[in-house]
N, CA, C and O atoms as a GROMACS GRO file, in nm:
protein
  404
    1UNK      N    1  -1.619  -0.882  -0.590
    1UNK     CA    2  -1.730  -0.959  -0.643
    1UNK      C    3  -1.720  -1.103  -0.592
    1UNK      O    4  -1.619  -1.169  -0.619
    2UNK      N    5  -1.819  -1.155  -0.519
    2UNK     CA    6  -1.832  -1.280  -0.517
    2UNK      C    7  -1.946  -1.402  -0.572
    2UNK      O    8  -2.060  -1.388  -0.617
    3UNK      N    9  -1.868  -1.521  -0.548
    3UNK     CA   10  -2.022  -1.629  -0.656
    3UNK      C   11  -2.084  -1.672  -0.544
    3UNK      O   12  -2.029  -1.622  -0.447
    4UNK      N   13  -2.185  -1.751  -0.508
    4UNK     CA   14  -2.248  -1.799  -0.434
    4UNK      C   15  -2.154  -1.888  -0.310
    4UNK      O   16  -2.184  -1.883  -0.191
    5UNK      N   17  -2.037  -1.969  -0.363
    5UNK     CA   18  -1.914  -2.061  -0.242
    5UNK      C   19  -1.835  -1.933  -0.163
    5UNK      O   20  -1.721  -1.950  -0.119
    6UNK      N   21  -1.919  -1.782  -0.149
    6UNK     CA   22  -1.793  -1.688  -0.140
    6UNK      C   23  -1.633  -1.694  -0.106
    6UNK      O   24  -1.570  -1.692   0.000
    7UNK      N   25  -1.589  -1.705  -0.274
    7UNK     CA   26  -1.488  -1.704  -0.313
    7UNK      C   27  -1.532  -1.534  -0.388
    7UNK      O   28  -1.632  -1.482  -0.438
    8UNK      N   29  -1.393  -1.493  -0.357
    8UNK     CA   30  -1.369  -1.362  -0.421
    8UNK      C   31  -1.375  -1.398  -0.591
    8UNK      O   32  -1.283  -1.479  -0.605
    9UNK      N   33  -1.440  -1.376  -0.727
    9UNK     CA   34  -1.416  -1.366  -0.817
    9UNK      C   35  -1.262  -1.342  -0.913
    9UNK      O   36  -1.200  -1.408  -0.997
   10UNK      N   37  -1.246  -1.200  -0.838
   10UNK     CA   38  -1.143  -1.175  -0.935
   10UNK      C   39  -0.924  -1.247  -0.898
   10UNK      O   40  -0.821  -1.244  -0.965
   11UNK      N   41  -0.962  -1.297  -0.761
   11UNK     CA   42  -0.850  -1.355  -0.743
   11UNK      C   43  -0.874  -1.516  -0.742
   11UNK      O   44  -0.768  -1.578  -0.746
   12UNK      N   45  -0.978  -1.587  -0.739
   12UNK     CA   46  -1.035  -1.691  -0.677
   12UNK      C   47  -1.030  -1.768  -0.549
   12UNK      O   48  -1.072  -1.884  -0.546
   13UNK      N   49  -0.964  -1.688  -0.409
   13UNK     CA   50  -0.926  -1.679  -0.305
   13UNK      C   51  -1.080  -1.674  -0.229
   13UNK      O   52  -1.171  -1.605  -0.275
   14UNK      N   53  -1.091  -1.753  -0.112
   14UNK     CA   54  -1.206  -1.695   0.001
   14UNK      C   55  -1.134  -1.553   0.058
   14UNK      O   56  -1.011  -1.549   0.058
   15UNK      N   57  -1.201  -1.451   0.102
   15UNK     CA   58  -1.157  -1.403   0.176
   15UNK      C   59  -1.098  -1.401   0.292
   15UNK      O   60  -1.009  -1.326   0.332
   16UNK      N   61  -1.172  -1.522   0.366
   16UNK     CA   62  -1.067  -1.540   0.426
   16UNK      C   63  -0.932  -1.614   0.502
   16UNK      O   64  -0.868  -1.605   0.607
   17UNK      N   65  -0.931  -1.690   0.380
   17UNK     CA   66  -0.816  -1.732   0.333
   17UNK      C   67  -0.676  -1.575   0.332
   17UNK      O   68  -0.580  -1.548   0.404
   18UNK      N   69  -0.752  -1.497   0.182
   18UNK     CA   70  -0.705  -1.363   0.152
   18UNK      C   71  -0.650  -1.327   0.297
   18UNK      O   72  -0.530  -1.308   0.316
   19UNK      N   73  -0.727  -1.320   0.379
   19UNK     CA   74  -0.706  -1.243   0.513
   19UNK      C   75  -0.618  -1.320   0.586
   19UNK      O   76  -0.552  -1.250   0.663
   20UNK      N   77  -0.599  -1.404   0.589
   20UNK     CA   78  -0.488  -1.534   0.667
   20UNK      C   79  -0.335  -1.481   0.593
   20UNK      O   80  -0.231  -1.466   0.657
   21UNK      N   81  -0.349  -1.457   0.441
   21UNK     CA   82  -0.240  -1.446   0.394
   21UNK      C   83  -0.193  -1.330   0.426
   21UNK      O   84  -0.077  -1.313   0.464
   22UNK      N   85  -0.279  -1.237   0.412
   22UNK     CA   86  -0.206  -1.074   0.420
   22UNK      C   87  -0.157  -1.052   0.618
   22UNK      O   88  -0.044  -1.010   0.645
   23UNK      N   89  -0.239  -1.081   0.712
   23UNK     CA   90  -0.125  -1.138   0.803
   23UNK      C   91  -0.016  -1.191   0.790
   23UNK      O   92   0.083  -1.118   0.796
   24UNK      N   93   0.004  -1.357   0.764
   24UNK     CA   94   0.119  -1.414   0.756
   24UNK      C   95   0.271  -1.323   0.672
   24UNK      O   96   0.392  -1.342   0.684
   25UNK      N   97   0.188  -1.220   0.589
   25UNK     CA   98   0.287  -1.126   0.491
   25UNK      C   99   0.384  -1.069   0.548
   25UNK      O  100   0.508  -1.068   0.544
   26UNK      N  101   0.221  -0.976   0.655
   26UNK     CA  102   0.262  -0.850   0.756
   26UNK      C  103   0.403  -0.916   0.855
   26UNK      O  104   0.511  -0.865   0.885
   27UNK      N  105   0.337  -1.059   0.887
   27UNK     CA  106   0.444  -1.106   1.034
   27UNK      C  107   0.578  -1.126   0.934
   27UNK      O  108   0.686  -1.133   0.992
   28UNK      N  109   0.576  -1.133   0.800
   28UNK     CA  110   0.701  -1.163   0.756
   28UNK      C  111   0.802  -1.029   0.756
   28UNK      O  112   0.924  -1.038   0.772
   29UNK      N  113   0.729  -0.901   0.735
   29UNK     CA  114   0.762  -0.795   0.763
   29UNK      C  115   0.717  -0.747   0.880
   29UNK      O  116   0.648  -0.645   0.883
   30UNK      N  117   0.749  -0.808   0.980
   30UNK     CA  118   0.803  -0.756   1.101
   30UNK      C  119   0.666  -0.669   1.157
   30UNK      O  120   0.682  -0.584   1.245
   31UNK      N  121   0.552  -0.693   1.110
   31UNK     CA  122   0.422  -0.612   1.169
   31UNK      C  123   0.319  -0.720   1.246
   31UNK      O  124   0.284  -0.816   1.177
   32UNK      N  125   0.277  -0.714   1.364
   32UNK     CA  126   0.215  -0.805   1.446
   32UNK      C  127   0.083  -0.777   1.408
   32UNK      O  128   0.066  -0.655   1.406
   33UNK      N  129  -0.039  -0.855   1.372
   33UNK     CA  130  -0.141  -0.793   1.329
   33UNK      C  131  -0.237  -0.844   1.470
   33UNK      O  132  -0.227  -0.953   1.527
   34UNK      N  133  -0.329  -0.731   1.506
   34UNK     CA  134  -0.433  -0.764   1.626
   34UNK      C  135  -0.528  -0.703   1.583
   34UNK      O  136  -0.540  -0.596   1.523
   35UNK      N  137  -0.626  -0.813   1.632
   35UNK     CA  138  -0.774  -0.745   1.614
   35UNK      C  139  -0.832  -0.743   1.720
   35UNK      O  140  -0.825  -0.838   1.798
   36UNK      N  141  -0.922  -0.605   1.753
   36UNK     CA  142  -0.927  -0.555   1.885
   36UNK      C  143  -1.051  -0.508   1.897
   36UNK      O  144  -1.085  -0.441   1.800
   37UNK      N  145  -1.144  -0.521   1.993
   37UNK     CA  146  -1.294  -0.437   2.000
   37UNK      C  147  -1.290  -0.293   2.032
   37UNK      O  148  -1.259  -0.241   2.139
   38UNK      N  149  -1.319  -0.251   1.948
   38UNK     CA  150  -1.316  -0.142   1.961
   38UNK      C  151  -1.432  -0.010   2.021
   38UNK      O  152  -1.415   0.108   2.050
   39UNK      N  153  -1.537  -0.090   2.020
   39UNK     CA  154  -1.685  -0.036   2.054
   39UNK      C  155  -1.661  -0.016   2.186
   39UNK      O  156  -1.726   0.076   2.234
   40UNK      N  157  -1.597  -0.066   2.250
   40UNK     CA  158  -1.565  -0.028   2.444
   40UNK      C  159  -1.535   0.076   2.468
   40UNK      O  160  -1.567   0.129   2.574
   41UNK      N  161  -1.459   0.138   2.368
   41UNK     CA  162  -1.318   0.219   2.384
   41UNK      C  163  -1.355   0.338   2.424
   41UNK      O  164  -1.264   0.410   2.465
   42UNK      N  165  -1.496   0.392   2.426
   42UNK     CA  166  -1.558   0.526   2.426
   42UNK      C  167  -1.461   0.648   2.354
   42UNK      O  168  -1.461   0.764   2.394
   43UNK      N  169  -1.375   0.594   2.238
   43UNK     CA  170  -1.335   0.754   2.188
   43UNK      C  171  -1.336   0.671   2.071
   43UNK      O  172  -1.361   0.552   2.053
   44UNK      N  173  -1.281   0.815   1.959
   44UNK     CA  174  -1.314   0.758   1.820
   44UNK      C  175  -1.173   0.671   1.785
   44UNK      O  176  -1.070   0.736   1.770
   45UNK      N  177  -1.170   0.531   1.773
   45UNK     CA  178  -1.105   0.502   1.699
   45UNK      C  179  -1.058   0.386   1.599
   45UNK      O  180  -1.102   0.271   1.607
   46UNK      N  181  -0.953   0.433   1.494
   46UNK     CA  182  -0.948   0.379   1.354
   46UNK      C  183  -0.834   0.258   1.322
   46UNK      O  184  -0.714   0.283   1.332
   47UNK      N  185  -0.872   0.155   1.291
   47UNK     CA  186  -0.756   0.055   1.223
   47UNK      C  187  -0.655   0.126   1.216
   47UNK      O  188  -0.665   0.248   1.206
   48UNK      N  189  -0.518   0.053   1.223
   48UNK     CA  190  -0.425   0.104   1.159
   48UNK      C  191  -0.324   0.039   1.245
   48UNK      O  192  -0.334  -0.041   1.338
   49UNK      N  193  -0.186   0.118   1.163
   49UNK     CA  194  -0.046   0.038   1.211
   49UNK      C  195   0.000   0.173   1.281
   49UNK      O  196  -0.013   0.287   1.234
   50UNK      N  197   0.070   0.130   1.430
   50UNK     CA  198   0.117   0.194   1.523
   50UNK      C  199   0.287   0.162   1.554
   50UNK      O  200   0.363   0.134   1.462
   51UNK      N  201   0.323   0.169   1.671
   51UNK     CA  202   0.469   0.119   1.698
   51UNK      C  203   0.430   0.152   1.838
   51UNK      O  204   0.386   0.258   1.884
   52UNK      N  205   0.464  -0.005   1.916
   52UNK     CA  206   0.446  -0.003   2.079
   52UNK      C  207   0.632  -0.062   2.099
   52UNK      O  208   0.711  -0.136   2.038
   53UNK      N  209   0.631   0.029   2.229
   53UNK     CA  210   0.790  -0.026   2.250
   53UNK      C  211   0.876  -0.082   2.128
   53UNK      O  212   0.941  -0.184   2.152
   54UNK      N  213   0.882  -0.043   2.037
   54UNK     CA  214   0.944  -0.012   1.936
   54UNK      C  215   0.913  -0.140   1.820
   54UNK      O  216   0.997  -0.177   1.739
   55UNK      N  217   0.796  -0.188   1.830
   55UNK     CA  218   0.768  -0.285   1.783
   55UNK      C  219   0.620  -0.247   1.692
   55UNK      O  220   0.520  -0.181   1.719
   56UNK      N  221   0.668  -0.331   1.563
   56UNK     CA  222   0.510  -0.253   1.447
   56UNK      C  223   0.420  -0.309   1.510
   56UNK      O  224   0.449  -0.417   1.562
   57UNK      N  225   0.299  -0.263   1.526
   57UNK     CA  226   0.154  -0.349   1.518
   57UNK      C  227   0.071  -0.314   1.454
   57UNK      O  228   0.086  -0.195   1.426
   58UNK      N  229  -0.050  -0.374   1.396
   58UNK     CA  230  -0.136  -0.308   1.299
   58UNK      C  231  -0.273  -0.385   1.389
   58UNK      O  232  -0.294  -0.506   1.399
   59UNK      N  233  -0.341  -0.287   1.439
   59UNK     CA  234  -0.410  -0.294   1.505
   59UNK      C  235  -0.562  -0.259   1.429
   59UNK      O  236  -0.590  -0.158   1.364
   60UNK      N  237  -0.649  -0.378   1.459
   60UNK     CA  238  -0.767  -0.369   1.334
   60UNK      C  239  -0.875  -0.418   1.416
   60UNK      O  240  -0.863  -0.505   1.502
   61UNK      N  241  -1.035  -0.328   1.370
   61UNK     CA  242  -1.121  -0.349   1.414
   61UNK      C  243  -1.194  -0.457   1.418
   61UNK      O  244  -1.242  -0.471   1.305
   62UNK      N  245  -1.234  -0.557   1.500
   62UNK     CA  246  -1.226  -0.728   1.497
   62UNK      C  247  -1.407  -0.702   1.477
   62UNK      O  248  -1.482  -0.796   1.453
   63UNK      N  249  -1.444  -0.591   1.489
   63UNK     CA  250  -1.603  -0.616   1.373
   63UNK      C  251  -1.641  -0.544   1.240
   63UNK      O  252  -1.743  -0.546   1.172
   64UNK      N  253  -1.520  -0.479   1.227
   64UNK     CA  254  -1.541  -0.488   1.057
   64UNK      C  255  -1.537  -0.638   0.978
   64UNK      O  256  -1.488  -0.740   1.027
   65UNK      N  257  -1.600  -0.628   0.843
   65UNK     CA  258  -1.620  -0.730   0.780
   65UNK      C  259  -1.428  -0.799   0.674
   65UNK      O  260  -1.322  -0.743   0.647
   66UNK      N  261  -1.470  -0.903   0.658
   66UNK     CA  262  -1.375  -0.970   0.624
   66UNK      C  263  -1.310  -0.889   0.518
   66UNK      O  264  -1.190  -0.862   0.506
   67UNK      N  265  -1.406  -0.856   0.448
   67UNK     CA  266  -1.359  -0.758   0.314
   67UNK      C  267  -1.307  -0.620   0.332
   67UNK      O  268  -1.215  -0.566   0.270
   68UNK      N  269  -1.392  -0.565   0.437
   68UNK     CA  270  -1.302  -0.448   0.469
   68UNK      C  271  -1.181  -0.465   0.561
   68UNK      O  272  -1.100  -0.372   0.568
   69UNK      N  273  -1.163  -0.585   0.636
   69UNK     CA  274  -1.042  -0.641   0.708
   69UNK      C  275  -0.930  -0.618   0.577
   69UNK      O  276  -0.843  -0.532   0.572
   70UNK      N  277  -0.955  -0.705   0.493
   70UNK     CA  278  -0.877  -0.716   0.375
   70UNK      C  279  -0.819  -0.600   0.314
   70UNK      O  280  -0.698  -0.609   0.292
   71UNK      N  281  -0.882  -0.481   0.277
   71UNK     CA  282  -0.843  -0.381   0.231
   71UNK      C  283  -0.772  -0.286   0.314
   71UNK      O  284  -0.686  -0.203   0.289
   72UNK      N  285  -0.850  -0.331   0.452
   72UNK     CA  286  -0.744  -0.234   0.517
   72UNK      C  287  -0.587  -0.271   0.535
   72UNK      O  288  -0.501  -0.187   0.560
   73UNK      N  289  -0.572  -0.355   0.526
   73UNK     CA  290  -0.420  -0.443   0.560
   73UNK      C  291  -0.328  -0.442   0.419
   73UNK      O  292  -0.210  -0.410   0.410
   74UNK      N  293  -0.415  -0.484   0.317
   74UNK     CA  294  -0.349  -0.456   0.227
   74UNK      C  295  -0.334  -0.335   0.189
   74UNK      O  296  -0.227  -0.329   0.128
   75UNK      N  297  -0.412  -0.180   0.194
   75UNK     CA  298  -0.386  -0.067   0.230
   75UNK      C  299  -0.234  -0.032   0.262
   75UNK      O  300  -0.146   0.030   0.203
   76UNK      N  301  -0.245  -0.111   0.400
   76UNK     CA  302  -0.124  -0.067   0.491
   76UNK      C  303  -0.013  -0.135   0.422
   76UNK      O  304   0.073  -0.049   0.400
   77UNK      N  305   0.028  -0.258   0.375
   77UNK     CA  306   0.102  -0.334   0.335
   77UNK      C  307   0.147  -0.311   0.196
   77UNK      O  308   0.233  -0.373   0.132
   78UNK      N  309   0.056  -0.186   0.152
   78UNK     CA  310   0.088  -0.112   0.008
   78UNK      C  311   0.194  -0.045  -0.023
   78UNK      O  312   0.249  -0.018  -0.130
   79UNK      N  313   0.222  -0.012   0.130
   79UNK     CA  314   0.304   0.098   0.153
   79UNK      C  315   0.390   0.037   0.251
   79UNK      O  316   0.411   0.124   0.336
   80UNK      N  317   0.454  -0.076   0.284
   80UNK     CA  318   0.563  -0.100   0.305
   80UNK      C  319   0.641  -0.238   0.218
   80UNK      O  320   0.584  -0.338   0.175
   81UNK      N  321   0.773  -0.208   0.210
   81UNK     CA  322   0.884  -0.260   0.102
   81UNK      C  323   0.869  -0.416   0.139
   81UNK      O  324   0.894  -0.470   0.247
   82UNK      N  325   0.825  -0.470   0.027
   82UNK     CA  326   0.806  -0.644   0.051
   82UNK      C  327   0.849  -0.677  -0.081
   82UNK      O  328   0.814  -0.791  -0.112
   83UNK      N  329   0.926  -0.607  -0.188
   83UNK     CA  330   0.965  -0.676  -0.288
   83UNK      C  331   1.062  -0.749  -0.257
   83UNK      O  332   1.087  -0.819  -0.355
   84UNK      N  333   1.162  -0.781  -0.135
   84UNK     CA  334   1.231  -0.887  -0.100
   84UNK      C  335   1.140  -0.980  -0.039
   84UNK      O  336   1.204  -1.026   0.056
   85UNK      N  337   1.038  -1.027  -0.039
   85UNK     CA  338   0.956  -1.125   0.019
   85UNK      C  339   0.897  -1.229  -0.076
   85UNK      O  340   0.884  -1.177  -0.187
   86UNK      N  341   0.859  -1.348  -0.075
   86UNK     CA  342   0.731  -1.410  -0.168
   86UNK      C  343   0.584  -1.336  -0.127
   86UNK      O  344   0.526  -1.342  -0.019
   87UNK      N  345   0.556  -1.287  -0.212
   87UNK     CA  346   0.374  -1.285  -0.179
   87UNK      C  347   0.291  -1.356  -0.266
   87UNK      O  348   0.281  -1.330  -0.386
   88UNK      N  349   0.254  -1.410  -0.231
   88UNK     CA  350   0.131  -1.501  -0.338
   88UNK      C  351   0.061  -1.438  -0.453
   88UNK      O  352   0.048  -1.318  -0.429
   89UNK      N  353   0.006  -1.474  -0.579
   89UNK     CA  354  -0.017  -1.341  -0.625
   89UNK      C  355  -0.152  -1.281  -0.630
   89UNK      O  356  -0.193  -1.182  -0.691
   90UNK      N  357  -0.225  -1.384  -0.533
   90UNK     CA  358  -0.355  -1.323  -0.533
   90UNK      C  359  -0.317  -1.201  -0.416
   90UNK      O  360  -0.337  -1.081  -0.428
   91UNK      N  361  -0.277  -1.248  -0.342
   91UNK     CA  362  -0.257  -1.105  -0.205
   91UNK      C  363  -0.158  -1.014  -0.260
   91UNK      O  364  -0.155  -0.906  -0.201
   92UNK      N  365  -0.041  -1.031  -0.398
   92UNK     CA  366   0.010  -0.930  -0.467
   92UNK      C  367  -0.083  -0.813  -0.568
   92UNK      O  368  -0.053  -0.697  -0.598
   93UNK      N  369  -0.188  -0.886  -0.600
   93UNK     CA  370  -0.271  -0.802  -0.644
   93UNK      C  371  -0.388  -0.714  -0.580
   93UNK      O  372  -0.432  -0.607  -0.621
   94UNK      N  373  -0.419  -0.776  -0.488
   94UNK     CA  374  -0.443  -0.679  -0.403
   94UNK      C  375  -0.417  -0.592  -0.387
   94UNK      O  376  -0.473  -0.486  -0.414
   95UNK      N  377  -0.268  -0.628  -0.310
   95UNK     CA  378  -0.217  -0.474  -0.252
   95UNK      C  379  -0.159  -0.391  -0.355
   95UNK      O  380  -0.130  -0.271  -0.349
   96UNK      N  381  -0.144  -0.477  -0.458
   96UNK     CA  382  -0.132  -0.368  -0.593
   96UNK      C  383  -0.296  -0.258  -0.627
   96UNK      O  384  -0.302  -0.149  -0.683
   97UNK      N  385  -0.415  -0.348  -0.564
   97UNK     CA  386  -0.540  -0.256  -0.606
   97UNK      C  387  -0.544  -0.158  -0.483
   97UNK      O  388  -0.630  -0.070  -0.492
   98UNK      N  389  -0.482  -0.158  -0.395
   98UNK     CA  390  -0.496  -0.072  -0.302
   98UNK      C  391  -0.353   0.019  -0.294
   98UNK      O  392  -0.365   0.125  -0.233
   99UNK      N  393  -0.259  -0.003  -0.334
   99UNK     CA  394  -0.150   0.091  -0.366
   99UNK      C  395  -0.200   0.213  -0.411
   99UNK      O  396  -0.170   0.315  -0.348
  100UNK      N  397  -0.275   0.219  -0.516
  100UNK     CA  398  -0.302   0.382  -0.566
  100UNK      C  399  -0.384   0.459  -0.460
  100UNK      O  400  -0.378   0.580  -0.482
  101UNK      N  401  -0.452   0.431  -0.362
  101UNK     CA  402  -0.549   0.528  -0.223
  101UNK      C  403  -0.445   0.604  -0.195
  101UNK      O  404  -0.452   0.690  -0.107
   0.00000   0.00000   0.00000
């Protein structure tokens, strides 16, 4: 939900702000985040985290919207171990609302 300054409501974060943070998270855990065009590509394909030369990347569609940027990362970031990390707690709740998918 947002108010008219789009600021997210329920964290009081812009999105993308939100989205600056859940990168900076990922690079703390060792995941490189890229956003990539994907409309060129002529086959079907989907966001997500890979491993190139043995290195994470989370590779994301650079024309989806900010909000679905957001969910997808925190998605991914749901599901890897960051309770040794600081996370802020607006981007902790997040990926706490996207933990249960």
């Amino acid at each position: 939900m947002q108010d008219q300054n789009n600021f997210c409501i329920d964290n009081k974060m812009k999105p993308e702000q939100l989205y600056q943070d859940l990168k900076e998270l990922a690079e703390k855990l060792g995941i490189s985040v890229s956003e990539q065009n994907f409309r060129n590509t002529g086959i079907n394909v989907k966001s997500g985290l890979c491993k190139v030369k043995g290195k994470k990347l989370f590779i994301i569609d650079k024309h989806r919207s900010i909000h679905k940027k957001n969910e997808i990362l925190a998605s991914c970031l749901s599901k890897m171990p960051h309770e040794d990390v600081y996370v802020i707690p607006a981007v902790r709740e997040l990926i706490k609302k996207y933990s249960q998918d």
